[in-house]
Each structure stands twice: as structure tokens, then as C-alpha cells.
C-alpha positions, 0 to 999 in steps of 0.5 A, a space after each residue: 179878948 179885948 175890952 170891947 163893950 157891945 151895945 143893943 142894936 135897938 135901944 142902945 144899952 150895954 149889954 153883956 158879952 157872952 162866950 159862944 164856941 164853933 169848931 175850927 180845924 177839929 178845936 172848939 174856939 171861943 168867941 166874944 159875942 154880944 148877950 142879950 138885951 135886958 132893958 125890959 123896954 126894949 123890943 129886944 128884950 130877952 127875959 133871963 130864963 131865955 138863955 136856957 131854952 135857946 138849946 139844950 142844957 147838956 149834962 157833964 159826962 164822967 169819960 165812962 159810961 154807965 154798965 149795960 144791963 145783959 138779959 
């Protein structure tokens, strides 16, 4: 949670810091990554639209769920 600034490896350009999570110990724990390039000259360049197809968009769940339906 520092002020780190992180830079992409290829063409050096700032990039933003994202938060990502892992479990330790049965808690999610957060962690401060580099995000992606969005110099669209660099090889590494990683269109905005990008994000939201590295894994699946979950929805938010209420804590209750819907009735079955008896038939």
C-alpha cells in the first residue's frame, strides 16, 4: 500500500496499479499489481476492453437464493 509506481517492462511507460486478490489462510488478501500497458505503440498494449475477457464478470449475490420451482 505504498506509493509504488510500476513501469511496462517494454516500453517503459507508467502504467497503472490494479488490485488483484489470492486466499491466504481462508481471507482474500489484496495485492497491488502493475496493470496494463495503454501505450497502443507498445507491443504490450492491451486494449481497454481487455480487462473484462481475462475472466468472467461475476454478478453480485443478495445472500439468498432464488425459490425452486416444485413440479
Amino acid at each position: 500500500m505504498g506509493s509504488e509506481q510500476y513501469d511496462c517492462p517494454v516500453c517503459g511507460q507508467q502504467v497503472a496499479t490494479v488490485i488483484r486478490r489470492h486466499k491466504t489462510l481462508g481471507a482474500w488478501v489484496p495485492k497491488w499489481v502493475a496493470g496494463p500497458c495503454r501505450n497502443p505503440e507498445c507491443e504490450a498494449y492491451a486494449p481497454p476492453a481487455a480487462e473484462t475477457e481475462a475472466g468472467p464478470v461475476r454478478a453480485a449475490r443478495s445472500g439468498r437464493s432464488e425459490p425452486k420451482e416444485r413440479s
